[in-house]
SETOR-214020 format. One line per field, with one value per residue: residue number from 1; residue in three letters; x negated, y, z negated of N, C-alpha, C in turn. Coordinates in pm, 1 decimal, always signed. Atoms other than C-alpha are relative to their C-alpha. Layout:
<pts>
resi <- (NUM	...)
resn <- (Ala	...)
n_xx <- (X	...)
n_yy <- (Y	...)
n_zz <- (Z	...)
ca_xx <- (X	...)
ca_yy <- (Y	...)
ca_zz <- (Z	...)
c_xx <- (X	...)
c_yy <- (Y	...)
c_zz <- (Z	...)
</pts>
This chain:
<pts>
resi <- (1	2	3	4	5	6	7	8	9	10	11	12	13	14	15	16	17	18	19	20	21	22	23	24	25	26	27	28	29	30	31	32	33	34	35	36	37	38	39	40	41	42	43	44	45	46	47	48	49	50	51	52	53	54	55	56	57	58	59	60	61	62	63	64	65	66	67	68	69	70	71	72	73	74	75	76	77	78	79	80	81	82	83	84	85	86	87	88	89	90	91	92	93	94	95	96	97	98	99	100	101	102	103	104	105	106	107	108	109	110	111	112	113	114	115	116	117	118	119	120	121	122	123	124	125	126	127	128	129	130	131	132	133	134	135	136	137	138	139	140	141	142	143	144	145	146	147	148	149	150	151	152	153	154	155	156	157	158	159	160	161	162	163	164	165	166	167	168	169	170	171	172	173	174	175	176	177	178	179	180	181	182	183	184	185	186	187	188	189	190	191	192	193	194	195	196	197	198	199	200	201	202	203	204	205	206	207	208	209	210	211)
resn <- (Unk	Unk	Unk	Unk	Unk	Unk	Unk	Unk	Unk	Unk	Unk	Unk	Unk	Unk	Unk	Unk	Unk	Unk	Unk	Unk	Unk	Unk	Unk	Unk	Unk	Unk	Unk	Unk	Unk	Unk	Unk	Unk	Unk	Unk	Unk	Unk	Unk	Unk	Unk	Unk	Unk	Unk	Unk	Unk	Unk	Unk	Unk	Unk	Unk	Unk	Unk	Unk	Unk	Unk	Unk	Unk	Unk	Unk	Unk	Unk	Unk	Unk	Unk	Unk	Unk	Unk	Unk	Unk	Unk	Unk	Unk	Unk	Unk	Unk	Unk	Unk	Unk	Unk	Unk	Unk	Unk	Unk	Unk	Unk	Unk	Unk	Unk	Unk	Unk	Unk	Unk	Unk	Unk	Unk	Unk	Unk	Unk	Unk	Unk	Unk	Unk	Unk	Unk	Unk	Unk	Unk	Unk	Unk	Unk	Unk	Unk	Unk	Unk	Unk	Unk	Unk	Unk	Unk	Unk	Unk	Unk	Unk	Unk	Unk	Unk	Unk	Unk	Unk	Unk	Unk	Unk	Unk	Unk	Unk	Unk	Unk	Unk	Unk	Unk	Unk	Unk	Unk	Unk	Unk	Unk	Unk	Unk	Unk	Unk	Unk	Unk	Unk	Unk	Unk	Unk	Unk	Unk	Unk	Unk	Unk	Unk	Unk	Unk	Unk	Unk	Unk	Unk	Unk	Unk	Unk	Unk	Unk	Unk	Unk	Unk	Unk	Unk	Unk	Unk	Unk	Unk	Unk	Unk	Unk	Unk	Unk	Unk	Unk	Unk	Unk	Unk	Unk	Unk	Unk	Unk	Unk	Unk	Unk	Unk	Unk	Unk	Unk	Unk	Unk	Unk	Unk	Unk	Unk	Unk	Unk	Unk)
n_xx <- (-77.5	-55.9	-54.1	-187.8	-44.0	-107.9	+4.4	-95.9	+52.9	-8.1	+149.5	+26.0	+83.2	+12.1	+33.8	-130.9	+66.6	+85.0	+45.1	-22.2	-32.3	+33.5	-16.9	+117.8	+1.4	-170.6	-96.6	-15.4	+108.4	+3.1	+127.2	+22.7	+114.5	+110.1	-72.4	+110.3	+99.9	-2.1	+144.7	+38.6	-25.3	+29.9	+134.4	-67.9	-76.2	+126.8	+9.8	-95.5	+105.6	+101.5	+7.5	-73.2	+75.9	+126.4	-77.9	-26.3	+99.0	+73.9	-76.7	-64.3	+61.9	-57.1	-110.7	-48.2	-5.4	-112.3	-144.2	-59.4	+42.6	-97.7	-161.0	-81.1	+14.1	-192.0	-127.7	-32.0	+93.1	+112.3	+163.5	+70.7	-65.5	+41.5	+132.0	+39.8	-60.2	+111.0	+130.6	+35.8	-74.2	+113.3	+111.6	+12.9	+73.5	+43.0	+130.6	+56.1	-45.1	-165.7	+4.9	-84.6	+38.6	-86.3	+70.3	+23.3	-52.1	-173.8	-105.3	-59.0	-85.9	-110.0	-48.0	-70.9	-3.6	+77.8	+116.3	+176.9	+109.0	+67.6	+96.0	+9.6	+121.2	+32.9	+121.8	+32.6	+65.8	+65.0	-49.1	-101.3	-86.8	-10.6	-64.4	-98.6	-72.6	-47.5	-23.6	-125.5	-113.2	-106.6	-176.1	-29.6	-107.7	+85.4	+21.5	+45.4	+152.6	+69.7	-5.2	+113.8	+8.4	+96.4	-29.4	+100.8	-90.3	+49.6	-63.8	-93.3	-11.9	+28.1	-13.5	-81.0	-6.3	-82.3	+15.4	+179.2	+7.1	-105.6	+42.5	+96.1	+127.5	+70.5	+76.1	-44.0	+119.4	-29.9	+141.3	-22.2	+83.7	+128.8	-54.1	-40.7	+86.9	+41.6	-158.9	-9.5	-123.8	-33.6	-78.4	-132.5	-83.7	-85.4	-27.9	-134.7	-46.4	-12.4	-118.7	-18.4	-108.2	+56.1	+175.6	+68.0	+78.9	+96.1	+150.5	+107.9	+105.4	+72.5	+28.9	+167.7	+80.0	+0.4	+107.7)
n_yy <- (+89.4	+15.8	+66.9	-70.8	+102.2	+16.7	-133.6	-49.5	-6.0	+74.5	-29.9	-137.1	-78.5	-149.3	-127.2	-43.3	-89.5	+8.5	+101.0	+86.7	+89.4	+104.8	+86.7	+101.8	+141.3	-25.9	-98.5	-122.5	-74.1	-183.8	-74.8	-126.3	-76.2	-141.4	-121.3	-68.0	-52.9	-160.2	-46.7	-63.9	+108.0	-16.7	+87.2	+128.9	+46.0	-45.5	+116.9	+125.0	+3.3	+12.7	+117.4	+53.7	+20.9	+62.5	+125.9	+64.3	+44.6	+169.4	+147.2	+19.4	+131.8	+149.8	-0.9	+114.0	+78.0	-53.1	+123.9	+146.7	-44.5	-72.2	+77.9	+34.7	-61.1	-27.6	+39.4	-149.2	-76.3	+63.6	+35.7	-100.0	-123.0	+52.8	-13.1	-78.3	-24.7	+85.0	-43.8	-152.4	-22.6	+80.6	-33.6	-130.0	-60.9	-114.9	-10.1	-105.7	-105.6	-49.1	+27.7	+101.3	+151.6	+171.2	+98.9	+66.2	+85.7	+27.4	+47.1	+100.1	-41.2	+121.2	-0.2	+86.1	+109.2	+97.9	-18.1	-13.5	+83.8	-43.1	-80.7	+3.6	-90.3	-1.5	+9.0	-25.5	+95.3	-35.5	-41.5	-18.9	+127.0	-29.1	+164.9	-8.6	+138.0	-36.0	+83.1	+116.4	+28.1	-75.8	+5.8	-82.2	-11.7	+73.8	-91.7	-131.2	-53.8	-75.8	-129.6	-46.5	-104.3	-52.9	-105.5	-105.8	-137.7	-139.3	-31.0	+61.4	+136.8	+140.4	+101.2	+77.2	+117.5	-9.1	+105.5	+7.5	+132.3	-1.3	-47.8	+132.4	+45.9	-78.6	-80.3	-77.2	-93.3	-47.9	-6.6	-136.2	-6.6	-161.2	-148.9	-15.4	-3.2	-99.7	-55.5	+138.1	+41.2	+23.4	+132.3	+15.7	+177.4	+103.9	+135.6	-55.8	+166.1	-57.8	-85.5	-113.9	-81.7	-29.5	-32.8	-4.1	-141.4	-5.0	-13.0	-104.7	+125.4	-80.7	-58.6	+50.4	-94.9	+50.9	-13.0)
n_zz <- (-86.2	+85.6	-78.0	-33.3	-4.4	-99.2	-81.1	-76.1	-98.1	-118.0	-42.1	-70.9	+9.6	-67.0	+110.2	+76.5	+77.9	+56.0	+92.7	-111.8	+74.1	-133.9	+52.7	-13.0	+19.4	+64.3	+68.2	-66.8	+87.0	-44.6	+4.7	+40.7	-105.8	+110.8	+23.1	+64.6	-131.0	+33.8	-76.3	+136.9	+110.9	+154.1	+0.0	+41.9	-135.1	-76.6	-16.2	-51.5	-163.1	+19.2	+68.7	-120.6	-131.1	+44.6	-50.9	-85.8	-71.8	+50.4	-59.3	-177.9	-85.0	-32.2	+17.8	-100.8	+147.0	+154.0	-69.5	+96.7	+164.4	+112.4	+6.6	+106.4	+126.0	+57.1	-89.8	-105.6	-96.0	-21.6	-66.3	+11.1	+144.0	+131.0	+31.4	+19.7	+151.4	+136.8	+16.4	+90.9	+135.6	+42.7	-90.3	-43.8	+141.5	-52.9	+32.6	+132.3	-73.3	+1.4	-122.5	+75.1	-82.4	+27.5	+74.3	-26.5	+73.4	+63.9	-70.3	-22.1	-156.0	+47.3	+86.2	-63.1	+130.8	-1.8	+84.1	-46.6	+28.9	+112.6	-56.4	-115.7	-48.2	-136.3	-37.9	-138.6	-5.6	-62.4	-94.7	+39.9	+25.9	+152.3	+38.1	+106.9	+76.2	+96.0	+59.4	-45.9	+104.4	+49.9	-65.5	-123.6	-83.4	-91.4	-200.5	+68.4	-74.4	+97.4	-124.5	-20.4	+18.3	-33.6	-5.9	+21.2	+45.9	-45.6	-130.5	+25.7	-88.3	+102.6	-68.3	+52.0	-50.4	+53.5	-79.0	-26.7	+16.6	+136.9	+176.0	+62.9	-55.1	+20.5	-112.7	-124.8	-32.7	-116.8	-75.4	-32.2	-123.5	-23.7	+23.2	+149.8	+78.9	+79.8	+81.3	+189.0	-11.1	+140.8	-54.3	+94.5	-46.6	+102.7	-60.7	-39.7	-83.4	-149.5	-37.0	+12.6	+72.5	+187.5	+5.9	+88.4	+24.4	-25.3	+101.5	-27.2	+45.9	-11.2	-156.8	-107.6	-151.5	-131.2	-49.2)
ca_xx <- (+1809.5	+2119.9	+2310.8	+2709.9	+2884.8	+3203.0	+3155.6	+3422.2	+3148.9	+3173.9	+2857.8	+2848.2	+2515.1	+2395.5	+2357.2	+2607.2	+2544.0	+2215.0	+2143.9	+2174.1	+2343.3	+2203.2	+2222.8	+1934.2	+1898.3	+2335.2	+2384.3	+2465.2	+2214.2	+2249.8	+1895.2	+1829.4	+1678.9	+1459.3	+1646.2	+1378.1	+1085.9	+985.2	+693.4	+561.2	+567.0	+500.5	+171.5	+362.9	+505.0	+137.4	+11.7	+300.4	+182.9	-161.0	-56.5	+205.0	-63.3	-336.7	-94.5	-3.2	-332.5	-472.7	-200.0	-88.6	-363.9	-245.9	+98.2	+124.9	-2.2	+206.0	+527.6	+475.3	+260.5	+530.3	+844.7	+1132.5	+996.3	+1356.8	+1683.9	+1673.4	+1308.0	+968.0	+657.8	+484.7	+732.7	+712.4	+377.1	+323.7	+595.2	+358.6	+26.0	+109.3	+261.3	-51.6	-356.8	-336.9	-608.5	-810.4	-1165.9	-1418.7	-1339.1	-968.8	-935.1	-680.7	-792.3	-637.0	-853.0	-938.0	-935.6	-619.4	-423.6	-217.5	-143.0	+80.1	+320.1	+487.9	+556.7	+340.0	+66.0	-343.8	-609.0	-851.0	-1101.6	-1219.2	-1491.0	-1629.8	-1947.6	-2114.7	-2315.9	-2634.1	-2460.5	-2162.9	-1940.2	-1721.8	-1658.9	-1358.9	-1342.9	-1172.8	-1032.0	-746.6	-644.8	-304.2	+87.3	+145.9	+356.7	+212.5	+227.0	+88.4	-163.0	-435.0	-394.4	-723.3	-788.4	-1076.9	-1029.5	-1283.3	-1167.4	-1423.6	-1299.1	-974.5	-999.0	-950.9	-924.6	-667.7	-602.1	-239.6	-288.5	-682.1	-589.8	-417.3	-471.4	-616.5	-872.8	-1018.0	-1204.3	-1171.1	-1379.9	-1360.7	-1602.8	-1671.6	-1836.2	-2163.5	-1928.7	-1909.1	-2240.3	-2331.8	-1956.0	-1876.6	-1569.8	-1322.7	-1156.6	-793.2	-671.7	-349.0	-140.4	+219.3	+394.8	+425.9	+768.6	+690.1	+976.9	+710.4	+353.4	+153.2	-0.7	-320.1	-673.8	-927.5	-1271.1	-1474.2	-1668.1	-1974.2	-2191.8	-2198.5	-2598.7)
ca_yy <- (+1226.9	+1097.3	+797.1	+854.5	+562.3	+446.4	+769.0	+937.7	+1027.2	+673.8	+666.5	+1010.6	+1176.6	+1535.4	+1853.2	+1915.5	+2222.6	+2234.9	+1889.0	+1613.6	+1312.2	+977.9	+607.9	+415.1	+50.4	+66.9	+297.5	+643.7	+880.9	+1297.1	+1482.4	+1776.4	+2040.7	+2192.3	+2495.5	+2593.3	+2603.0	+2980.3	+3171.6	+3247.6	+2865.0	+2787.3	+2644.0	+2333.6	+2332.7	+2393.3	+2060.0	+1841.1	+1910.8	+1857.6	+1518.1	+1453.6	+1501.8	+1307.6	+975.7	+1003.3	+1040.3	+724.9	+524.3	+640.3	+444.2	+128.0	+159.5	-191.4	-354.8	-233.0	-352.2	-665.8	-576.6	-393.0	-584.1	-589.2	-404.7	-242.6	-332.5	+58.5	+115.9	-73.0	-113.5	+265.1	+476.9	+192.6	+187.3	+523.6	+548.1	+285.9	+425.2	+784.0	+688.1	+425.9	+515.5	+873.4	+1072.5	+1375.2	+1456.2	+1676.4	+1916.0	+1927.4	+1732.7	+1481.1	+1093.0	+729.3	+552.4	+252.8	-21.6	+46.4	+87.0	-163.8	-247.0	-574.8	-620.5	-937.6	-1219.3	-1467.2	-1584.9	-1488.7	-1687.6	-1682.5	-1561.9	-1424.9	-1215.7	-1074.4	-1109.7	-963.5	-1206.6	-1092.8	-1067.9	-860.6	-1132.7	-1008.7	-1393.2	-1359.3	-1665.5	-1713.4	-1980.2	-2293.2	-2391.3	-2306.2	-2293.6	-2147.5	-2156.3	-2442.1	-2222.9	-1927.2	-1693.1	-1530.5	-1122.9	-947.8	-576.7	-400.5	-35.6	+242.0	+541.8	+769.3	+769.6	+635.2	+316.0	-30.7	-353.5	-636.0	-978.2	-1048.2	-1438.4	-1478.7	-1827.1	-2070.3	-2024.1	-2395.3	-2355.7	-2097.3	-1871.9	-1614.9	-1481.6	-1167.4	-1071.1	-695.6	-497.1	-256.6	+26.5	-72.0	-63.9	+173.3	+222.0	+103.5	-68.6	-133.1	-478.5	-595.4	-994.1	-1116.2	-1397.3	-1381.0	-1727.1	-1751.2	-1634.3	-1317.8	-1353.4	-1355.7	-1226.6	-1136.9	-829.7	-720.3	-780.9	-552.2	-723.5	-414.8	-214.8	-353.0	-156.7	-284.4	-309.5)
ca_zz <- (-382.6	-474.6	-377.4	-248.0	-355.1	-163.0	+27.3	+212.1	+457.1	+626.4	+874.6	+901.7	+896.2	+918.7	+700.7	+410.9	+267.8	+85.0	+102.2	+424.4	+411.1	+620.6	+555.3	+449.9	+415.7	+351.0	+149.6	+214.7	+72.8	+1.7	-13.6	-121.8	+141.2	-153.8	-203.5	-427.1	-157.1	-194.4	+38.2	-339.9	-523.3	-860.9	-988.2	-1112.6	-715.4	-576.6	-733.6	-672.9	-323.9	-384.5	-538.8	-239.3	+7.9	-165.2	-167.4	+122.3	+297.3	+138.7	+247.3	+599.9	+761.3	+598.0	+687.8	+923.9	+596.6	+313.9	+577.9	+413.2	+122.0	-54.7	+133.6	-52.4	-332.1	-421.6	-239.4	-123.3	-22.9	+90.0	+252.2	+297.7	+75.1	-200.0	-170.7	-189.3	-522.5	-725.1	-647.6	-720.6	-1035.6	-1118.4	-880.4	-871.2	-1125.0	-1099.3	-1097.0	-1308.5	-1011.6	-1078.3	-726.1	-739.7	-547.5	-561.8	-767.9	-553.0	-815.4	-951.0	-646.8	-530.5	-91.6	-221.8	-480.3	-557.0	-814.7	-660.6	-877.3	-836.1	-835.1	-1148.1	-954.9	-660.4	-438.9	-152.8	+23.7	+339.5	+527.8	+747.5	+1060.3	+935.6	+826.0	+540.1	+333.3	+72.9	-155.5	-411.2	-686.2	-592.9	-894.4	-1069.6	-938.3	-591.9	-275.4	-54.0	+286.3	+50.6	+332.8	+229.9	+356.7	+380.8	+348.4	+447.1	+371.4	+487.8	+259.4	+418.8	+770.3	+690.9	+883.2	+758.9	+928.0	+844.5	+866.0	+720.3	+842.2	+724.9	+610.4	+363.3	-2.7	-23.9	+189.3	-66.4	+195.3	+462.3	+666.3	+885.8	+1144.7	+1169.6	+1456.1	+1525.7	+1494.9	+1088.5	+1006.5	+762.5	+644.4	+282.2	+281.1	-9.2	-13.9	-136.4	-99.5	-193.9	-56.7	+95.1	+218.3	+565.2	+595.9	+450.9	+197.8	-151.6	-183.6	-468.3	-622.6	-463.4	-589.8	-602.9	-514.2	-500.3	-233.4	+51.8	+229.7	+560.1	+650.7)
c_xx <- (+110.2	+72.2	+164.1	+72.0	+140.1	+61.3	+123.4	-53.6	-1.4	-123.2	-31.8	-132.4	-67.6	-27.4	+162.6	-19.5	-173.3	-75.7	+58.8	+7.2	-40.9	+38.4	-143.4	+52.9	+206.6	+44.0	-27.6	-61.3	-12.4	-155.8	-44.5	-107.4	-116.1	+26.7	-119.8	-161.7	+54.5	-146.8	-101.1	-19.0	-119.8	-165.7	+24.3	+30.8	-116.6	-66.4	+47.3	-50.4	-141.7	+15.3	+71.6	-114.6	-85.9	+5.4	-0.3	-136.4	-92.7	+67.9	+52.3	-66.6	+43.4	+130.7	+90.3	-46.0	+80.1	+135.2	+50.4	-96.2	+84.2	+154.6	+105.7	-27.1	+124.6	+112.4	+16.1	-144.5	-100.8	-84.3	-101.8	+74.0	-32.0	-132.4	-72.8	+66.4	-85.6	-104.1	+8.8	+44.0	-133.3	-140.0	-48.9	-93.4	-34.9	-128.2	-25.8	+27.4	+123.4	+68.6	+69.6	-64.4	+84.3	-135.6	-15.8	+26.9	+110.3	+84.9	+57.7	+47.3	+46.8	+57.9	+88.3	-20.8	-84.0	-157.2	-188.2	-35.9	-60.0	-126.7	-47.8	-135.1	-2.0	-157.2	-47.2	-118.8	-144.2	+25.0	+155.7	+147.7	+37.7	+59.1	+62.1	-22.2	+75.1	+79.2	+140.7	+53.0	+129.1	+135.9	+11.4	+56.8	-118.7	-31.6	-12.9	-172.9	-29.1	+4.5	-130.5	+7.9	-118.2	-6.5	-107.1	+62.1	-25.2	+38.8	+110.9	+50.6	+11.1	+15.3	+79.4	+24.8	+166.9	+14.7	-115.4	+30.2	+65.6	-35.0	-125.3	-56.5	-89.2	-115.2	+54.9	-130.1	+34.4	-137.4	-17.2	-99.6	-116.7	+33.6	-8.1	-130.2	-67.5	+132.5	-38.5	+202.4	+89.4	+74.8	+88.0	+4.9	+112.0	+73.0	+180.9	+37.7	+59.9	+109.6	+80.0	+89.3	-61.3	-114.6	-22.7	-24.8	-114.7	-137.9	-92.8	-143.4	-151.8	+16.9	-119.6	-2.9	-68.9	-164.0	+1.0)
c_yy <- (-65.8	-95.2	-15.2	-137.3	-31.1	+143.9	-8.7	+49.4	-107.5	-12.3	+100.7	+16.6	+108.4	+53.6	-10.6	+92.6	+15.5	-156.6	-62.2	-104.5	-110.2	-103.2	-67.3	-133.6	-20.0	+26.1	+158.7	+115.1	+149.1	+42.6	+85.0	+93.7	+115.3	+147.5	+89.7	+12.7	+150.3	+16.6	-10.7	-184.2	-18.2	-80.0	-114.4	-68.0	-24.6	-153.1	-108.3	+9.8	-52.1	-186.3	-80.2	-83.4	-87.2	-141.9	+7.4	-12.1	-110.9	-77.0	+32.1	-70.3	-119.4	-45.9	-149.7	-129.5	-7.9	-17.6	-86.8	-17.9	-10.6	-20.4	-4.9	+60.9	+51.4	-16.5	+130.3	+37.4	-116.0	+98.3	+170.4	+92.8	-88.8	+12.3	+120.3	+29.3	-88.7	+59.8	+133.0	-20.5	-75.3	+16.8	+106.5	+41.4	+111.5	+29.8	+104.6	+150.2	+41.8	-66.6	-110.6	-113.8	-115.3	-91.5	-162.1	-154.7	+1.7	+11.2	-171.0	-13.4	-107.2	-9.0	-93.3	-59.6	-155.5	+14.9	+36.3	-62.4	+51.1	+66.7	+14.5	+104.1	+17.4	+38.3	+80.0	-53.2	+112.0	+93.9	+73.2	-64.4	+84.4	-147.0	+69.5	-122.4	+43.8	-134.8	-85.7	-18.9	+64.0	-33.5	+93.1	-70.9	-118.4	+47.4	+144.2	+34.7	+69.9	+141.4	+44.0	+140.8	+39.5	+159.8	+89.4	+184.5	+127.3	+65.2	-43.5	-92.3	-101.1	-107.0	-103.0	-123.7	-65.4	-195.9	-47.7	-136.1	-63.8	-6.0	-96.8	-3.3	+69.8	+90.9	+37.8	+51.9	+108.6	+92.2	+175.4	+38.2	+85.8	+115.8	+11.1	+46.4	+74.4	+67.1	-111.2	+4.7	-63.2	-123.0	-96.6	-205.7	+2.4	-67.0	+52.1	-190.8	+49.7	+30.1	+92.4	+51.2	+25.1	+4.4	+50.1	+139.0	-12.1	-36.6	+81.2	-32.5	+111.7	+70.0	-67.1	+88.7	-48.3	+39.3	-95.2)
c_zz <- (-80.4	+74.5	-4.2	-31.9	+31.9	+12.7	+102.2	+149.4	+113.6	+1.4	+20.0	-100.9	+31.6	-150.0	-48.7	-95.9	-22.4	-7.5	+173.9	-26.8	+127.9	-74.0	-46.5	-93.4	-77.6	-54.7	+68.6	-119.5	-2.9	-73.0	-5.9	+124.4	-80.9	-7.6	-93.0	+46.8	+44.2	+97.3	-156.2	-121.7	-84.4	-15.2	-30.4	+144.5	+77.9	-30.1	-15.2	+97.2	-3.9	-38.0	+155.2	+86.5	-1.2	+41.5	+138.1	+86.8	-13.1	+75.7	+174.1	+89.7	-3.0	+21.6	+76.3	-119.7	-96.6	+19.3	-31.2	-96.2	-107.0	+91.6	-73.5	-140.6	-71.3	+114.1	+53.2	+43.6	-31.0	+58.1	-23.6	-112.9	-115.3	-61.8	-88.5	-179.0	-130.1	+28.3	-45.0	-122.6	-76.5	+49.2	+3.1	-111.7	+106.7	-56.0	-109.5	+137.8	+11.9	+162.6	-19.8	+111.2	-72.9	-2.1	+78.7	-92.3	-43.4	+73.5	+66.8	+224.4	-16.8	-112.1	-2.9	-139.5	+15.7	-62.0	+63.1	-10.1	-148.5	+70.8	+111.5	+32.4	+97.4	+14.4	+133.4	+68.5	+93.8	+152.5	+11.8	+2.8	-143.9	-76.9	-158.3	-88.9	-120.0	-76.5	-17.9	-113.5	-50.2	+65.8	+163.4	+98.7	+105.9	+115.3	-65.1	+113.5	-96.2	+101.4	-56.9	+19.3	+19.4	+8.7	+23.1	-27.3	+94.9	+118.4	+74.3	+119.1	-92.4	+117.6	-119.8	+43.5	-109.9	+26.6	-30.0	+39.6	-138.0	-89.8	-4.8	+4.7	-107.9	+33.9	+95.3	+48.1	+138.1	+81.8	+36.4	+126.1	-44.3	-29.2	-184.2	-98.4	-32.6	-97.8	-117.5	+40.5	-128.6	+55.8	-56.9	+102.2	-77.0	+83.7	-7.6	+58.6	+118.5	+90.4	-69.7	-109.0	-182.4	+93.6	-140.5	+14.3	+66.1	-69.6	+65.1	-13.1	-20.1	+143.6	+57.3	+58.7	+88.8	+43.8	+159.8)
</pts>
């Protein structure tokens, strides 16, 4: 991809040769139509794909999260593409089967300069209650929410709460249903102020198995 800078194209967008030219976020952007996509591709081309597909199937479920997760991440791209450009570059590994996955702890569905807590957790109560807490002290945004994550890898569902509650209170709690129980669920917090324009990196509090 390549970006056209005080382009002669204007707003024009379409095919130009080998390559199609659109605008995103105001600039004017030419893209290569993979000229080198062959019936026959390379083993180097075989698991770029393999890696493509891997990302993206992790993250396309959370894609109404990572909107304002990964906000603003660069002045030319956010929320699901950003997402997806930090986790395959940080998240991505590959098993003893040669099988590539996104490492759960080390991905990221927020990215931001607002600070963490020192510590935090999650719980699951009797009556499937998932309770977040987590530790007040430190520097932060006085109208800093807490967002909530609930990811089920296996049947790529999650539940979200982008709103749980405000930092101070140190606690969230979200109420799951009958349908959950027996799912294991992985579970990200981080905090965004409530007009969306800063949030924080994610935390990674583990996984519960929903009894």
């Amino acid at each position: 991809m390549a970006i056209i800078k005080n382009s002669i194209f204007g707003k024009f967008s379409g095919k130009v040769g080998n390559g199609v030219v659109y605008e995103l976020k105001g600039q004017m952007v030419l893209r290569s139509l993979n000229e080198n996509q062959t019936d026959n591709p390379t083993e180097k081309q075989l698991i770029n794909r393999k890696k493509f597909a891997c990302s993206q199937q992790w993250l396309q479920p959370l894609t109404p999260f990572l909107r304002i997760g990964f906000m603003n991440y660069e002045p030319t791209f956010e929320g699901f593409v950003a997402a997806k450009s930090y986790n395959h570059k940080h998240a991505l590994q590959i098993d003893e089967n040669n099988e590539f996955f996104i490492n759960p702890a080390l991905a990221l569905v927020s990215f931001g300069t607002q600070s963490l807590p020192h510590t935090a957790s999650a719980s699951c109560t009797d009556n499937q209650e998932v309770v977040i807490t987590w530790s007040t002290e430190g520097t932060y945004a006085f109208n800093d929410l807490a967002m909530i994550l609930l990811y089920n890898i296996k049947r790529r569902f999650h539940h979200e709460n982008t709103a749980a509650a405000r930092r101070e209170a140190g606690t969230a709690t979200y109420k799951l249903t009958k349908a959950d129980i027996g799912s294991e669920f992985h579970i990200y917090l981080a905090f965004v102020t409530d007009d969306r324009k800063n949030r924080s990196n994610s935390m990674y509090l583990g996984s519960l198995q929903i009894s």
